[in-house]
N, C-alpha and C positions, 0 to 999 in steps of 0.2 A: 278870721276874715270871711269865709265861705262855713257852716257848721250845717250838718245835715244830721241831726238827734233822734232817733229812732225812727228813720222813715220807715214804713210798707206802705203798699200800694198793692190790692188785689183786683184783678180783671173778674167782670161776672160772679160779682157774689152772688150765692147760693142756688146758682146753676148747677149743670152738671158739667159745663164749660168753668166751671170756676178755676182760675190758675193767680195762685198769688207770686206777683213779681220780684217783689221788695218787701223784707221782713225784718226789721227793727234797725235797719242799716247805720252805722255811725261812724262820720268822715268828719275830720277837720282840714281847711285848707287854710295856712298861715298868708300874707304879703308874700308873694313872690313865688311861691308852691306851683311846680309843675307835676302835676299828680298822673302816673297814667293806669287804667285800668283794664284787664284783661278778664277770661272768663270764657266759659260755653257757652252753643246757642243756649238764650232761652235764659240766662243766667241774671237778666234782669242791669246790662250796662246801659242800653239807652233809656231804659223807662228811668236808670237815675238821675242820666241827664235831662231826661224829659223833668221830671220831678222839681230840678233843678231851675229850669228855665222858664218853669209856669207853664206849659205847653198841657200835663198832665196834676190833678191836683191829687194830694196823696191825702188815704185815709188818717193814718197818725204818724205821729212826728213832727217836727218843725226843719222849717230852712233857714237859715235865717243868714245875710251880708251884709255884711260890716256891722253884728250889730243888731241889726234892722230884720222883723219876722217880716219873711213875705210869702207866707203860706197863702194868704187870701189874694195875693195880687195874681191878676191876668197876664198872659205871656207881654202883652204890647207894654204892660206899664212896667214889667222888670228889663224890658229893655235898654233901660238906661244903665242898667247893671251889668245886663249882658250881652256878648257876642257868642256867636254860634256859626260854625262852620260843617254842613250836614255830610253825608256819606254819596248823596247823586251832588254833581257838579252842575245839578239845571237848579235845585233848590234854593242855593244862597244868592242870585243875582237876577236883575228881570232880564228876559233875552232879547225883548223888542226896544231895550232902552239901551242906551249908550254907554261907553264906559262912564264918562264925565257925568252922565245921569247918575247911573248905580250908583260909583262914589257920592254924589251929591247926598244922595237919598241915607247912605252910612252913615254921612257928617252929622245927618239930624234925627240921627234913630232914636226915640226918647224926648224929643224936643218938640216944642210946638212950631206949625211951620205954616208960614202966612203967604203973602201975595207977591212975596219978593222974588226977584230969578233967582230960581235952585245954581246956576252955574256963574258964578262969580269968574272977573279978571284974577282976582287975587287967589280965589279957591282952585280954580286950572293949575295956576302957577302950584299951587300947594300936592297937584295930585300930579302933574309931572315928577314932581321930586319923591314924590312913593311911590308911583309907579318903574321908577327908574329903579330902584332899588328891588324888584322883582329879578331885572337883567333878563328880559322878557322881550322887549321893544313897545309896551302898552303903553309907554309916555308919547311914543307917537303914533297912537292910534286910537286917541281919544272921544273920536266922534265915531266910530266903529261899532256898530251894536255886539253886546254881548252875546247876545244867538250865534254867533259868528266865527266866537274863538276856539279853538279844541279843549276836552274836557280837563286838559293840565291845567291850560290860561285862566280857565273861570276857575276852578281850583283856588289858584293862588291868588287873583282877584277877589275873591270871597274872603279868604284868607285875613288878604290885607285890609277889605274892609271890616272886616269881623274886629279886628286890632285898632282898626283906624279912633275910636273915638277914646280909647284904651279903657276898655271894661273894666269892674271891678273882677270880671270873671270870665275868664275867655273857655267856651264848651267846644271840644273837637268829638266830633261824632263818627269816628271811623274815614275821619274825612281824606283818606285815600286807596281807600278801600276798591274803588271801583275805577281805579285807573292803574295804566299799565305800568310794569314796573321802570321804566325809565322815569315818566313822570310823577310815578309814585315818591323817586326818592330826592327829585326833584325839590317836590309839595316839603317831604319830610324835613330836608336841606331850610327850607325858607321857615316851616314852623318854626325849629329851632332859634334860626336867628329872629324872628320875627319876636319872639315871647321869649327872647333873651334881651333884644333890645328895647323893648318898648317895659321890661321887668312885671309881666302881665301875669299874675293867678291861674292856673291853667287846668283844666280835667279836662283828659283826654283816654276817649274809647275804643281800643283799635283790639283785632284778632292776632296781628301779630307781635309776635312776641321777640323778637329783634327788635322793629321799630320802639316796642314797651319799653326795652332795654337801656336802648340807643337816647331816647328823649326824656327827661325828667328829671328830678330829685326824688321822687317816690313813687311806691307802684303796688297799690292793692291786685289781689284776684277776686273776681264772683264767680259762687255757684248759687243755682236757687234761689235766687237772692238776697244770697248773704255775703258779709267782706268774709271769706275763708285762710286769709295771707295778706300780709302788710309788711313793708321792706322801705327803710327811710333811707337815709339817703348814703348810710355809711353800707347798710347793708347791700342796696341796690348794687353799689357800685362791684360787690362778689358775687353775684348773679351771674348765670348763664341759660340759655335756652334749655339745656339740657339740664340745670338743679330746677328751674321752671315748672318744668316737665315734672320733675320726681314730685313738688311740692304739689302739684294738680293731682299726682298718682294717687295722693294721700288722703283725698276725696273718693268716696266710695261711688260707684256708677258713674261717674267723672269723665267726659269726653271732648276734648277739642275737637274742631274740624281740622282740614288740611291746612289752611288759610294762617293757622296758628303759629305753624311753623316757618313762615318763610318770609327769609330773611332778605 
């Protein structure tokens, strides 16, 4: 469904800033695959979602979903592919625009969009009933600009629009990273059922290592960028922080932050 065949991507070739990010990386994500991924700074996890997204073009390798290479295509035109939920809660949502706006703008990501009103009777109705299912109160608070809400609410607003058109490939980008741990497990709470219910394709990049644990059917590690550890889904499930830990040990110069650890 998702194949990523020998990607690298180096920053600043042949500078003295040269740092190559991604070096021959090779990921398959089947129907349904909740993949998550871990790693050090520096280890080259978002430049794969980047890679992934069209955001970043990679020197060699292919991407290729469902099928389909879309190494040449631009981030706007794989968006029909994909949703992406980023690590700051201002990035996935406009803040001077309304909820019922944002959604609107979700429904048509990928699509061509003419003169008609973005905010339909029947499409309101459609986003009261997913926004209900946050358990948030955003189904009544529709005309409310998004600038508005705490950095949970757009969080999981993003989230759900990230989900809403059900991507071929849903990218989570540390996306709770930067929220406090109440609503971090929150956001985590709703991924799960979110891309449990909607049976959405998933790569997700987070530091910690509970959360990696906690979320998925599989779960690489990077250093350098390279996959250094793969654990599917039998294996996952006999994982612990602490066997985690010894398998990162086993990387020579190898450091998490603190972030890695907490649960």
């Amino acid at each position: 469904m998702l194949t990523i065949d020998g990607v690298s991507k180096t920053f600043f070739p042949g500078s003295v800033n040269e740092r190559r990010a991604l070096s021959g990386v090779d990921l398959r994500l089947e129907e349904g695959d909740f993949v998550t991924v871990i790693g050090s700074n520096g280890a080259g996890k978002s430049t794969l979602l980047n890679a992934v997204a069209g955001r970043l073009p990679v020197d060699a390798g292919r991407v290729e979903i469902d099928g389909t290479r879309v190494n040449r295509l631009k981030e706007h035109r794989r968006a029909k592919y994909v949703g992406r939920v980023f690590q700051d809660p201002m990035a996935g949502t406009a803040p001077d625009l309304t909820i019922e706006q944002n959604l609107s703008l979700a429904l048509l990501r990928g699509r061509r969009r003419g003169l008609l009103p973005g905010v339909t009777k029947a499409r309101r109705a459609r986003f009261v009933e997913e926004l209900a299912t946050l358990e948030l109160g955003l189904e009544n608070r529709l005309k409310a600009k998004v600038g508005l809400l705490s950095g949970g609410q757009r969080q999981a607003l993003s989230l759900l629009m990230a989900g809403f058109t059900h991507p071929r490939i849903l990218l989570l980008d540390e996306h709770t990273a930067a929220l406090d741990p109440q609503r971090a497990k929150l956001v985590t709470t709703l991924t799960g059922r979110i891309v449990e219910q909607g049976g959405l394709t998933t790569l997700m990049v987070t530091h910690n290592m509970q959360q990696a644990l906690d979320l998925g059917n599989r779960l690489v590690m990077m250093h350098e960028g390279r996959i250094v550890f793969s654990a599917d889904a039998e294996t996952k499930r006999t994982l612990t922080v602490e066997s985690l830990m010894a398998e990162f040990g086993k990387v020579r110069g190898a450091t998490f932050d603190d972030r890695a650890v907490l649960g």
